[in-house]
N, CA, C and O atoms as a CHARMM CRD file, in Angstrom:
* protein
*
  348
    1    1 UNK  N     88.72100  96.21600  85.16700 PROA 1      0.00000
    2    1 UNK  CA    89.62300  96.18500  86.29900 PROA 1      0.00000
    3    1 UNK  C     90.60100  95.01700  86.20800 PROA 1      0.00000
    4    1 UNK  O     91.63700  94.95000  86.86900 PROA 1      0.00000
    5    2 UNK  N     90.15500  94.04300  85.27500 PROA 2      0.00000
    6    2 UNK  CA    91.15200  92.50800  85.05400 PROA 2      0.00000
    7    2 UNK  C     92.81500  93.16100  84.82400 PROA 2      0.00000
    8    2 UNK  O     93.76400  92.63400  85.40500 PROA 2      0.00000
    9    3 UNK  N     93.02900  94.62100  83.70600 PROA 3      0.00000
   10    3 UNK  CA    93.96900  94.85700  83.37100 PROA 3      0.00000
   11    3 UNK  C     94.53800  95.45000  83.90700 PROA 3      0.00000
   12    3 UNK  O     95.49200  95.72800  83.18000 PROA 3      0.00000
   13    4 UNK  N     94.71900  96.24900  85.45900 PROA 4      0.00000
   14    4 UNK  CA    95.86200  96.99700  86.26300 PROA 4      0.00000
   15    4 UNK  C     96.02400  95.51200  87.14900 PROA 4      0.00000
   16    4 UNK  O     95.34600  94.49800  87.31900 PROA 4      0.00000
   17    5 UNK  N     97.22300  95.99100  87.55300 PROA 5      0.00000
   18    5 UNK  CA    98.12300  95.55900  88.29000 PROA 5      0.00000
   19    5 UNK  C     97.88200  95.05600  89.73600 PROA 5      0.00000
   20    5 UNK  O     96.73300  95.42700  89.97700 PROA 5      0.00000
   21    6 UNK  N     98.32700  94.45200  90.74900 PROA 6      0.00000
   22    6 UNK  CA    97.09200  94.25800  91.68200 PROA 6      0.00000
   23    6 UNK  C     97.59500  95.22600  92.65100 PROA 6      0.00000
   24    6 UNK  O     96.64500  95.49200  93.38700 PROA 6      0.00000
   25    7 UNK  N     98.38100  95.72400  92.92100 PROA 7      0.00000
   26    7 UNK  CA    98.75900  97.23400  93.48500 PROA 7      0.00000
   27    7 UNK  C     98.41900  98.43600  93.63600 PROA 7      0.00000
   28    7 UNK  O     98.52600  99.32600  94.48000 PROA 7      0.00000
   29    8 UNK  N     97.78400  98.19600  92.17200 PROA 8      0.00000
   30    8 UNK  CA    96.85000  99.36700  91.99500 PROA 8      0.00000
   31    8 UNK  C     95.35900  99.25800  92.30100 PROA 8      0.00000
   32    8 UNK  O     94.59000 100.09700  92.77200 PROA 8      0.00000
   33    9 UNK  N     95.14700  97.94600  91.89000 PROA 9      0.00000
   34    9 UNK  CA    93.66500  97.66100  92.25900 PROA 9      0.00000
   35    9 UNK  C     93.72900  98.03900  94.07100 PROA 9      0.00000
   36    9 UNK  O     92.87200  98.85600  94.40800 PROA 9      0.00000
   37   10 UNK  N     94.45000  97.63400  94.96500 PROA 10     0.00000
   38   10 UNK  CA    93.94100  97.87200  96.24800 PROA 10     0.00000
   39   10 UNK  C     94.22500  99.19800  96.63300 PROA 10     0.00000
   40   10 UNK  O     93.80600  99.73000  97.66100 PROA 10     0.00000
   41   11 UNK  N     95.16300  99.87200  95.52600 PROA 11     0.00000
   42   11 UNK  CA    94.99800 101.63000  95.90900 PROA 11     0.00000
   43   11 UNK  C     93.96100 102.15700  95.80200 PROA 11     0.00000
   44   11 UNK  O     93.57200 103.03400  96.57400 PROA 11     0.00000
   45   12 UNK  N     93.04100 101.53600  94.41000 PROA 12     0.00000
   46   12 UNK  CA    92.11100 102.49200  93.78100 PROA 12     0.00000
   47   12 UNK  C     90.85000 101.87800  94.88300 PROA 12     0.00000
   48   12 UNK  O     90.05900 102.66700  95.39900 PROA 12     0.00000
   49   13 UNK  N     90.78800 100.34400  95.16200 PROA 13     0.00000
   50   13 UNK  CA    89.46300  99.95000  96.37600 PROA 13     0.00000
   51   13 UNK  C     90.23900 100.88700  97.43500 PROA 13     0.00000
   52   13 UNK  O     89.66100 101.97100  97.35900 PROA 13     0.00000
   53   14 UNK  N     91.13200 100.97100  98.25600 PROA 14     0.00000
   54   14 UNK  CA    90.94900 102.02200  99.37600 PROA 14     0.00000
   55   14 UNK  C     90.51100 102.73900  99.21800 PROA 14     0.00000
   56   14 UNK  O     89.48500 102.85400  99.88800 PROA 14     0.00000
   57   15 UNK  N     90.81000 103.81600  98.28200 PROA 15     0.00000
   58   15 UNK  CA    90.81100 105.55500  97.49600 PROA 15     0.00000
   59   15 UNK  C     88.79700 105.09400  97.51100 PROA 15     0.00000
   60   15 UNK  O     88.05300 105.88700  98.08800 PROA 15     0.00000
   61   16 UNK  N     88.43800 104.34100  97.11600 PROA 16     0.00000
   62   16 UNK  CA    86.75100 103.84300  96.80300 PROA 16     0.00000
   63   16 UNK  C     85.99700 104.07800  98.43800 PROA 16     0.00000
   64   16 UNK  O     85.31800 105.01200  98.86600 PROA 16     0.00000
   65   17 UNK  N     86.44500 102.82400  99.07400 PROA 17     0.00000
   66   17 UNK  CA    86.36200 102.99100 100.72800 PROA 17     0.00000
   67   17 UNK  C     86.70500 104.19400 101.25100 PROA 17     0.00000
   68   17 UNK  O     85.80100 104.67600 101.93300 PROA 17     0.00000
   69   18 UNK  N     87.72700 104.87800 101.17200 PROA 18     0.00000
   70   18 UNK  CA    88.09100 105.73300 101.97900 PROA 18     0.00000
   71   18 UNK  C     86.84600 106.93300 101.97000 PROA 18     0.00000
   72   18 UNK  O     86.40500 107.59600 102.90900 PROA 18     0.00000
   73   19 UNK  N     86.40400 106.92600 100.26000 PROA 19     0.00000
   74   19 UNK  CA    85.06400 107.96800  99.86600 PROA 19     0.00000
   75   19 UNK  C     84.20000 107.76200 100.79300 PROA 19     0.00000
   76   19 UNK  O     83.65300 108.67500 101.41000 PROA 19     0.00000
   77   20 UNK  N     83.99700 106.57100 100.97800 PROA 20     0.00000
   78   20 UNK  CA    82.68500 105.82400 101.61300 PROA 20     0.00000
   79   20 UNK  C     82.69800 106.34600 103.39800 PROA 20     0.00000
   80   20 UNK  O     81.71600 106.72100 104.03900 PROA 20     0.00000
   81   21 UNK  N     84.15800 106.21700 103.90200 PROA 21     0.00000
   82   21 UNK  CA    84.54900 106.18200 104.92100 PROA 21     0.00000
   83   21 UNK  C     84.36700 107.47600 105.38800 PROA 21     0.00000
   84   21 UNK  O     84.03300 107.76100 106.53700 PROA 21     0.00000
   85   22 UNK  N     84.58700 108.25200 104.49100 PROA 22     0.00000
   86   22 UNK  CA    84.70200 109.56200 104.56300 PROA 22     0.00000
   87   22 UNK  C     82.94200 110.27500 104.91200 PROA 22     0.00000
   88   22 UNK  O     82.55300 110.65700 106.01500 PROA 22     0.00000
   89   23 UNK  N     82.38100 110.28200 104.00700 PROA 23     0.00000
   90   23 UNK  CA    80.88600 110.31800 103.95100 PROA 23     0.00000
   91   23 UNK  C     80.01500 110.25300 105.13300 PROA 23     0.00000
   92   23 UNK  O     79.10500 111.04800 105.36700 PROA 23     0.00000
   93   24 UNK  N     80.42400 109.05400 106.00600 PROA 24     0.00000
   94   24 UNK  CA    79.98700 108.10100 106.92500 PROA 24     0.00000
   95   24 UNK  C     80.31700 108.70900 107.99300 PROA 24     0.00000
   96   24 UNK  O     79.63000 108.97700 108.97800 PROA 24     0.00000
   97   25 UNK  N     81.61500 108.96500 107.72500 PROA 25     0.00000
   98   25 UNK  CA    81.92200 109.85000 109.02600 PROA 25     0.00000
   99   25 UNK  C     81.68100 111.41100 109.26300 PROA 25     0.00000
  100   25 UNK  O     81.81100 112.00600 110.33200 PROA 25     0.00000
  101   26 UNK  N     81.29100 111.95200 108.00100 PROA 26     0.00000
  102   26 UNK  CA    80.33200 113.16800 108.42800 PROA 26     0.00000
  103   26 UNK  C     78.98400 113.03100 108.63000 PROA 26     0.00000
  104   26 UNK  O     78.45900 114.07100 109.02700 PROA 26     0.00000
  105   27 UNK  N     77.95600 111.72700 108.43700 PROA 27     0.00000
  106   27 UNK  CA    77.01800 111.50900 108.15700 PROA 27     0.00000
  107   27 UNK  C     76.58300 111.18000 109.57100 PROA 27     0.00000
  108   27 UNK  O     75.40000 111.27300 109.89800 PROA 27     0.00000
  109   28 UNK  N     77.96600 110.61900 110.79600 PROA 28     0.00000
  110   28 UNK  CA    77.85900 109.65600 111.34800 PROA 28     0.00000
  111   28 UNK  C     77.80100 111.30900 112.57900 PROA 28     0.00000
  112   28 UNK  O     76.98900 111.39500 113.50000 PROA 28     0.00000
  113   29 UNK  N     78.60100 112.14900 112.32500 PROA 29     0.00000
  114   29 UNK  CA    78.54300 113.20900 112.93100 PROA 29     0.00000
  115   29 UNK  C     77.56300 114.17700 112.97700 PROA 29     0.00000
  116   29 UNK  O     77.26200 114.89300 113.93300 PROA 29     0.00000
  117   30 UNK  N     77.05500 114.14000 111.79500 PROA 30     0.00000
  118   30 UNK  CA    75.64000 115.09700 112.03000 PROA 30     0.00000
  119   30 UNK  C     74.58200 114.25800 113.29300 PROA 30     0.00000
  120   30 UNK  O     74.13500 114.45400 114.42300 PROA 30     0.00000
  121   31 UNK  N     74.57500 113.30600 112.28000 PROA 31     0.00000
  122   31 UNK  CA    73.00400 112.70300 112.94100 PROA 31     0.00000
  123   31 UNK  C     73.32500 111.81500 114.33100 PROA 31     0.00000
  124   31 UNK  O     72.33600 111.33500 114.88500 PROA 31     0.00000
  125   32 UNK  N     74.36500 111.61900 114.80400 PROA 32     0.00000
  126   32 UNK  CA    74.63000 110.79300 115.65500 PROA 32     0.00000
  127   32 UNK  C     75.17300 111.98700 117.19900 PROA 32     0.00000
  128   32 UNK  O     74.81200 111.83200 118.36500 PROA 32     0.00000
  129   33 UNK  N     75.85400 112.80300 116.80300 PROA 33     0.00000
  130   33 UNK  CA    76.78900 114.32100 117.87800 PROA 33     0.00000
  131   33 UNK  C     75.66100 115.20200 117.57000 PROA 33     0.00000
  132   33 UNK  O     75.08600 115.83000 118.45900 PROA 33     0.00000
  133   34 UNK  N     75.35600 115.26200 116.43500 PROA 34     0.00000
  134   34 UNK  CA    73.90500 116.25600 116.52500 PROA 34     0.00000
  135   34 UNK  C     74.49200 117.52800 116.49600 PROA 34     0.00000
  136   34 UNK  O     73.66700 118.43500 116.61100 PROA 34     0.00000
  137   35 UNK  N     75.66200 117.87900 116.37800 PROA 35     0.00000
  138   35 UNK  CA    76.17100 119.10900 116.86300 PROA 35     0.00000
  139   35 UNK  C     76.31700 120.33100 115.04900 PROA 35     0.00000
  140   35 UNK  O     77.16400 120.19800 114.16600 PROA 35     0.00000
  141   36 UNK  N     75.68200 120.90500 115.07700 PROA 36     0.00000
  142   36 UNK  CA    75.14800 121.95800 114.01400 PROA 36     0.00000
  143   36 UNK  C     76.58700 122.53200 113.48000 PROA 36     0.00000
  144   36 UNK  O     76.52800 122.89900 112.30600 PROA 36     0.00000
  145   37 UNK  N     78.04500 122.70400 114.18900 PROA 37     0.00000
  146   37 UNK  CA    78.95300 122.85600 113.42400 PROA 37     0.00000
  147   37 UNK  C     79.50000 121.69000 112.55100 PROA 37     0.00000
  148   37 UNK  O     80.47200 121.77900 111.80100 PROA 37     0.00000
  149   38 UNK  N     78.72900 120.57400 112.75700 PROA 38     0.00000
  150   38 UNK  CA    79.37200 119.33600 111.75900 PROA 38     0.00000
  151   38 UNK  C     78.86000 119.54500 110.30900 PROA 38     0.00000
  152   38 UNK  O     79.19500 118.80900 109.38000 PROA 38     0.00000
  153   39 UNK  N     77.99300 120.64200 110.18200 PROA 39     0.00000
  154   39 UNK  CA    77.37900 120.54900 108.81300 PROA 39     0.00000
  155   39 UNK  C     77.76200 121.21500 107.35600 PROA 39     0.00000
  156   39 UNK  O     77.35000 121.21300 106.19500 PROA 39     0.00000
  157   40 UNK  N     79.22300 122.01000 108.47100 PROA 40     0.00000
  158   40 UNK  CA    79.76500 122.79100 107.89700 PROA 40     0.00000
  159   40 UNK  C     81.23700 121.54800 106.91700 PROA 40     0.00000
  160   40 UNK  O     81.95800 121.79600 105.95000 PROA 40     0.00000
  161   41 UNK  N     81.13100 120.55300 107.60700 PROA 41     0.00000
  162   41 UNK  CA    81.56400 119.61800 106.86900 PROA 41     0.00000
  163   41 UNK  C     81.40100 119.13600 105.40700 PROA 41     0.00000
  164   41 UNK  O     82.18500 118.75600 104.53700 PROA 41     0.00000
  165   42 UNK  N     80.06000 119.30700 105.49400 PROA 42     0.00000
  166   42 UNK  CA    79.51400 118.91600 104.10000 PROA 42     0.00000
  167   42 UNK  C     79.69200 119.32800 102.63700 PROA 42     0.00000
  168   42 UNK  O     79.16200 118.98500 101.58000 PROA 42     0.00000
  169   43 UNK  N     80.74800 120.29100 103.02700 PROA 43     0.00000
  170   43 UNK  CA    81.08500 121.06500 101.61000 PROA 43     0.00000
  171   43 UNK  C     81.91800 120.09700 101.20400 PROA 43     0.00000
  172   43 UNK  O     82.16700 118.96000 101.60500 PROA 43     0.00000
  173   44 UNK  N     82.33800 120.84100 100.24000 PROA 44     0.00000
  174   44 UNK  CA    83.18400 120.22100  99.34500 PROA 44     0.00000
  175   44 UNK  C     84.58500 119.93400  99.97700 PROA 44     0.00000
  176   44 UNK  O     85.10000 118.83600 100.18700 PROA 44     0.00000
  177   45 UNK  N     85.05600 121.12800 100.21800 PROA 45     0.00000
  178   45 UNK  CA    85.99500 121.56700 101.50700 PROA 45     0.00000
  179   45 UNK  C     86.37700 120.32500 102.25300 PROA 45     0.00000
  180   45 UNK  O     87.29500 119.51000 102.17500 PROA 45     0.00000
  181   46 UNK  N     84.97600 120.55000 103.25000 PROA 46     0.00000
  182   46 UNK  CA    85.25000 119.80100 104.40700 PROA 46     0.00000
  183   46 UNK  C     85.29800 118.39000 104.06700 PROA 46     0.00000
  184   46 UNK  O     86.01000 117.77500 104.86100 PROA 46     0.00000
  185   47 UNK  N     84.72400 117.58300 103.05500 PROA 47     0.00000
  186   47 UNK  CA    84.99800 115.91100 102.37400 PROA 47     0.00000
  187   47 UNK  C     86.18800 115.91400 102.06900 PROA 47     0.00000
  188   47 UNK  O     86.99200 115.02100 102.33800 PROA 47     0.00000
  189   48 UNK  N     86.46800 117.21600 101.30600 PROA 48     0.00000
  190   48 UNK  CA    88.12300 116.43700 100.98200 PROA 48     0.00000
  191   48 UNK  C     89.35200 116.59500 101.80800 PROA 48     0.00000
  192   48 UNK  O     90.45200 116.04100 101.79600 PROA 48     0.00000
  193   49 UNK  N     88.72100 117.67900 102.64500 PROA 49     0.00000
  194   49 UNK  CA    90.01000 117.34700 104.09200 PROA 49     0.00000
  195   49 UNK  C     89.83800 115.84800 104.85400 PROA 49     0.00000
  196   49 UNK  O     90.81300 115.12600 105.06400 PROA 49     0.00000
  197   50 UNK  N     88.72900 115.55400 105.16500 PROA 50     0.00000
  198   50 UNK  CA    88.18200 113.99500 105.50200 PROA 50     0.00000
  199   50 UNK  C     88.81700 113.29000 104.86100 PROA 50     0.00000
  200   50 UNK  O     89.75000 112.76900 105.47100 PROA 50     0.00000
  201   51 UNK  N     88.69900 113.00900 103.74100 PROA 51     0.00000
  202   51 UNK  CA    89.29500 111.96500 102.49500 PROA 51     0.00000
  203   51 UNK  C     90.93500 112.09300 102.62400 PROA 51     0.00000
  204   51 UNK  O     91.69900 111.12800 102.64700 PROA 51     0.00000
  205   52 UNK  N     91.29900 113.40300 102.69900 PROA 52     0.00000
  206   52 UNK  CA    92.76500 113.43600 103.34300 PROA 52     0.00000
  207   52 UNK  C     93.08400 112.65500 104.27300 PROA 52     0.00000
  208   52 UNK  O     93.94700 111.79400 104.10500 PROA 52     0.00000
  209   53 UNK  N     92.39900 112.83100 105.49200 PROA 53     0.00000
  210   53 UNK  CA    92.71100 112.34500 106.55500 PROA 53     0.00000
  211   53 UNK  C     92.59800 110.72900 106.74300 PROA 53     0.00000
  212   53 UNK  O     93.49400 110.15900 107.36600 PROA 53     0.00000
  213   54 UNK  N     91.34000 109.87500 106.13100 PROA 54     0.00000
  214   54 UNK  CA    90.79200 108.69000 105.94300 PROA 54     0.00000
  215   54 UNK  C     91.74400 108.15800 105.43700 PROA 54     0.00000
  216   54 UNK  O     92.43900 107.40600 106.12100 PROA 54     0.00000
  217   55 UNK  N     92.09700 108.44800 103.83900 PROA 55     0.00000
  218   55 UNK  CA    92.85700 107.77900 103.07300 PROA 55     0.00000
  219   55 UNK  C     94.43700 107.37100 103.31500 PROA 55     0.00000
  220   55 UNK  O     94.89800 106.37200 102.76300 PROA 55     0.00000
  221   56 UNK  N     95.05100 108.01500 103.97500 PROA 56     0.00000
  222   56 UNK  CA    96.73200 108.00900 104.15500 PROA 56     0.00000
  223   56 UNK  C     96.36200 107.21000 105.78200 PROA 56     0.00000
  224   56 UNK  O     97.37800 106.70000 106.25500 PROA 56     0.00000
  225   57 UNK  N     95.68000 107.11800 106.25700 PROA 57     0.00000
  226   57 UNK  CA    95.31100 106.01200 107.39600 PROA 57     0.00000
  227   57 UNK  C     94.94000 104.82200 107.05800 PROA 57     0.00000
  228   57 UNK  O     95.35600 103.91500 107.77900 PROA 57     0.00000
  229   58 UNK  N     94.26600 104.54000 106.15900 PROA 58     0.00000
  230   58 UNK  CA    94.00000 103.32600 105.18600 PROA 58     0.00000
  231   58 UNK  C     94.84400 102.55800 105.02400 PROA 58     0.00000
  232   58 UNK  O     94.84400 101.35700 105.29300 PROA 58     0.00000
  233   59 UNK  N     95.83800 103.35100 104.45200 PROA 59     0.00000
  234   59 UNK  CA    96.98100 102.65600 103.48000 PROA 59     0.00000
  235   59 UNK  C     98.06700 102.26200 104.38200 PROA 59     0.00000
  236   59 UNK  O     98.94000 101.42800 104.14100 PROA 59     0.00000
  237   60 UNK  N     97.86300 103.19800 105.82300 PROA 60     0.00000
  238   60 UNK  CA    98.99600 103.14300 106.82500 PROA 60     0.00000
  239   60 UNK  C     98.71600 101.94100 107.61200 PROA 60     0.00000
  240   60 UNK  O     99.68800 101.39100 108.12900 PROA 60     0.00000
  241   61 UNK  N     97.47800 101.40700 107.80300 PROA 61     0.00000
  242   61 UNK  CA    97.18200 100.21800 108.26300 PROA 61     0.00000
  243   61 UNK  C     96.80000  98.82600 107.46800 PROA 61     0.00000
  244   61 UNK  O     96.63500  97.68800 107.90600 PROA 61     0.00000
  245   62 UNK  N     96.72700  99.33700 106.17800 PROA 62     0.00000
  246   62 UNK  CA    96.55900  98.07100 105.32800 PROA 62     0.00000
  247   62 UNK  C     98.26500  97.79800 104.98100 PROA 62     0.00000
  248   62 UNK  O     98.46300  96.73400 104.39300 PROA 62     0.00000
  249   63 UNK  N     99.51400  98.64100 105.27900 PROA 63     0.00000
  250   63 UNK  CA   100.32300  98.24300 105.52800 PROA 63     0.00000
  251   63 UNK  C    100.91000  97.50300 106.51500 PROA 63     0.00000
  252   63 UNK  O    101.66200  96.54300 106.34700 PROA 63     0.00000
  253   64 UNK  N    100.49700  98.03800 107.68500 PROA 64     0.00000
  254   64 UNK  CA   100.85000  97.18200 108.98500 PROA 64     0.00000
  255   64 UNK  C    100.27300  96.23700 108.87200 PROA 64     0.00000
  256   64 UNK  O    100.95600  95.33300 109.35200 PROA 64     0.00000
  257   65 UNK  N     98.78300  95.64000 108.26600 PROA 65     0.00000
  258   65 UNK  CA    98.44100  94.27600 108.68500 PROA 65     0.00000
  259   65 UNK  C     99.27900  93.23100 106.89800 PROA 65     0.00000
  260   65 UNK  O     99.33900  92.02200 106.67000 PROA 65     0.00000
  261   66 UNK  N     99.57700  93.99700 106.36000 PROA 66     0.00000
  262   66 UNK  CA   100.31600  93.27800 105.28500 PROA 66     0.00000
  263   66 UNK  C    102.10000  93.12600 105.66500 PROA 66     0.00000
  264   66 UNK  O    102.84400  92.72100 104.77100 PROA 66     0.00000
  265   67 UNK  N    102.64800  93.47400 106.99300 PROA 67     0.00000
  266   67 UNK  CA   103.49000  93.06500 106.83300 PROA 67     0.00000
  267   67 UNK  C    103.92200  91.72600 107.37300 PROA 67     0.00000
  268   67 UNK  O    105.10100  91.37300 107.40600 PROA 67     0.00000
  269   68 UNK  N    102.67100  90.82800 107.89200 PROA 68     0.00000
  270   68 UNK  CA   102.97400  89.49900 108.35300 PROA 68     0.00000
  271   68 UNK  C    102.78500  88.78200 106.96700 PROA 68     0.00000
  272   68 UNK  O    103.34900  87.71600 106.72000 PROA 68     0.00000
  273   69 UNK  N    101.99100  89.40000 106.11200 PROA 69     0.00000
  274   69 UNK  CA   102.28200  88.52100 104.87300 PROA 69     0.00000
  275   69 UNK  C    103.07800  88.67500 104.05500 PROA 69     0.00000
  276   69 UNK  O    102.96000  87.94400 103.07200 PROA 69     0.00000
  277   70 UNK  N    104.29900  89.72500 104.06900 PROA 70     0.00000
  278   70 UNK  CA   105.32100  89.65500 103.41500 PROA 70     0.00000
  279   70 UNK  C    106.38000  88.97500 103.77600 PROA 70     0.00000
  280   70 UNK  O    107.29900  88.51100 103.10100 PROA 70     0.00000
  281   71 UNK  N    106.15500  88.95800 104.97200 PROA 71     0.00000
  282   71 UNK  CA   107.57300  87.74500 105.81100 PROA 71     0.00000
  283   71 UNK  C    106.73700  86.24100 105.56800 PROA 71     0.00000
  284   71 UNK  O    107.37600  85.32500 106.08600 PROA 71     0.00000
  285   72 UNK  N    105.85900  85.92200 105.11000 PROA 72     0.00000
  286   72 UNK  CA   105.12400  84.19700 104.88200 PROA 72     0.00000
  287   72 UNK  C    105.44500  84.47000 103.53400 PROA 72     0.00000
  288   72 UNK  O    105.51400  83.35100 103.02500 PROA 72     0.00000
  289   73 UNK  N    105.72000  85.44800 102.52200 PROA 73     0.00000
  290   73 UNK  CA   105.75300  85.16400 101.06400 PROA 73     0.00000
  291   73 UNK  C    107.30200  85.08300 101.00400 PROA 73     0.00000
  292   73 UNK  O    107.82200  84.40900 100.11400 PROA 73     0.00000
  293   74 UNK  N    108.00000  85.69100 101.84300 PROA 74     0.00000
  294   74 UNK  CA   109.65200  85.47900 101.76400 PROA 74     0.00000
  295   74 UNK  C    109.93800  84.28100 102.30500 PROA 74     0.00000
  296   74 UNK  O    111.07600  83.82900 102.18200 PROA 74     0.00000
  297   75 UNK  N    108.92800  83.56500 103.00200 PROA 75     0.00000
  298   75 UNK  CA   109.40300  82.56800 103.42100 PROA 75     0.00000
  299   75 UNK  C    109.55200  81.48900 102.32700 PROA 75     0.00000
  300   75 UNK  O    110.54800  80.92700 101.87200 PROA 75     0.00000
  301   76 UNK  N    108.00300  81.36300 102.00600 PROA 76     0.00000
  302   76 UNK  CA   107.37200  80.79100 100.74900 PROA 76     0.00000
  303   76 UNK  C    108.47000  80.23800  99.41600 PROA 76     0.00000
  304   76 UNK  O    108.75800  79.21200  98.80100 PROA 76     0.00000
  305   77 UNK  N    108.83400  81.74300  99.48400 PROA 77     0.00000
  306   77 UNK  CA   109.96500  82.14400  98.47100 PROA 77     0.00000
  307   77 UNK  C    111.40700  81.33300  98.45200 PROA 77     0.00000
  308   77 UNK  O    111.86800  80.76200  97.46300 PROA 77     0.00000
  309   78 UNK  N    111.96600  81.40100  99.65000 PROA 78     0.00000
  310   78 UNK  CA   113.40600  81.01300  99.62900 PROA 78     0.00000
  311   78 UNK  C    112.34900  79.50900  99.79300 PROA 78     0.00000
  312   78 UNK  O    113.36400  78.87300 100.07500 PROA 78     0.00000
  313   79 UNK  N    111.53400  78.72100  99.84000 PROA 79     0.00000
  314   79 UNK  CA   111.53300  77.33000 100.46100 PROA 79     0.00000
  315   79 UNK  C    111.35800  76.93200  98.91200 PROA 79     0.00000
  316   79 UNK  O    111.85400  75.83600  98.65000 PROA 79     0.00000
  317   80 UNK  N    110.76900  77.58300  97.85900 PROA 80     0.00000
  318   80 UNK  CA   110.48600  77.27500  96.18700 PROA 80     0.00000
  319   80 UNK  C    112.07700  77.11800  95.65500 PROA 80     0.00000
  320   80 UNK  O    112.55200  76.33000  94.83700 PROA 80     0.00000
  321   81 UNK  N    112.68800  78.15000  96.42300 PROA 81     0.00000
  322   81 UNK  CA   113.76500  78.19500  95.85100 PROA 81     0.00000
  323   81 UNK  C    114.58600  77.31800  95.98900 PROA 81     0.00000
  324   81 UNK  O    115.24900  77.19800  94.95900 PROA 81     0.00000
  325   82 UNK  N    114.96600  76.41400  97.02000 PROA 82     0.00000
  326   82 UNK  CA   115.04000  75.67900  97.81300 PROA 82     0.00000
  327   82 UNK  C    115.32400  74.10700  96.68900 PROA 82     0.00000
  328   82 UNK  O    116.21400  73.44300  96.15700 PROA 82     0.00000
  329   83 UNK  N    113.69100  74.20700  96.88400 PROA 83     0.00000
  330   83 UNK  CA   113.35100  73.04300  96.14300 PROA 83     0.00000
  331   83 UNK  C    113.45600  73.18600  94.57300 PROA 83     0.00000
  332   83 UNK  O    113.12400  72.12900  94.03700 PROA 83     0.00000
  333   84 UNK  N    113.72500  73.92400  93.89400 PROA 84     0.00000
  334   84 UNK  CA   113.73200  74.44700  92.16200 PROA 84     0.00000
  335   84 UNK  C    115.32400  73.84500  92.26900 PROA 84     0.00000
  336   84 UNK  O    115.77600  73.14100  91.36700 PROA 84     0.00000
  337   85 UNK  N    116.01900  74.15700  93.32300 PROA 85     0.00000
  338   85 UNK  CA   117.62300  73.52500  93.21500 PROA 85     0.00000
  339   85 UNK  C    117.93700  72.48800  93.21300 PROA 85     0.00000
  340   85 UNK  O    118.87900  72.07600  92.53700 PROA 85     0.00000
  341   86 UNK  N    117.21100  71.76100  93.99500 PROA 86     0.00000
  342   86 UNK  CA   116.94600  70.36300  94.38900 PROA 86     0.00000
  343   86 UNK  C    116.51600  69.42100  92.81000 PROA 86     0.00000
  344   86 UNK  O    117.11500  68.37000  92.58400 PROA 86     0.00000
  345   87 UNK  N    115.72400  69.80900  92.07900 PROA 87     0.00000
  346   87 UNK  CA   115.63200  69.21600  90.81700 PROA 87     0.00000
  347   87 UNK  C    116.57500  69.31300  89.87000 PROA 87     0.00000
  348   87 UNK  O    116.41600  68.75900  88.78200 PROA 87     0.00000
């Protein structure tokens, strides 16, 4: 994993989580709602509509909480720059 990119590394850990997320939340529906149409989930089918749904929510909120750190790295940025002129 040292050799991709780190872009990819947090696509491929979501895409990892999201499996997990996914699982959990049919797992979390059987035994927790108890309700006998959740089991129909368990196919193959029904995980990867889950994983649909999990995954593009993932990424939609690991965006929103990454955009306060793109405005501290632009900041970061012009203040390096800043100072690289200065020498």
């Amino acid at each position: 994993m040292k050799g991709l990119p780190l872009l990819k590394k947090q696509v491929l850990i979501t895409l990892i989580f999201a499996v997990l997320v996914s699982i959990a939340s049919i797992i979390h529906g059987i035994f927790f709602d108890l309700k006998w149409t959740e089991i129909e989930r368990l196919t193959l089918k029904g995980f990867i509509f889950t994983l649909i749904v999990i995954f593009p929510t993932l990424l939609i909120l690991e965006r929103i909480f990454d955009l306060n750190n793109e405005k501290k790295f632009e900041e970061i940025e012009k203040r390096i720059k800043k100072l690289e002129k200065k020498r």
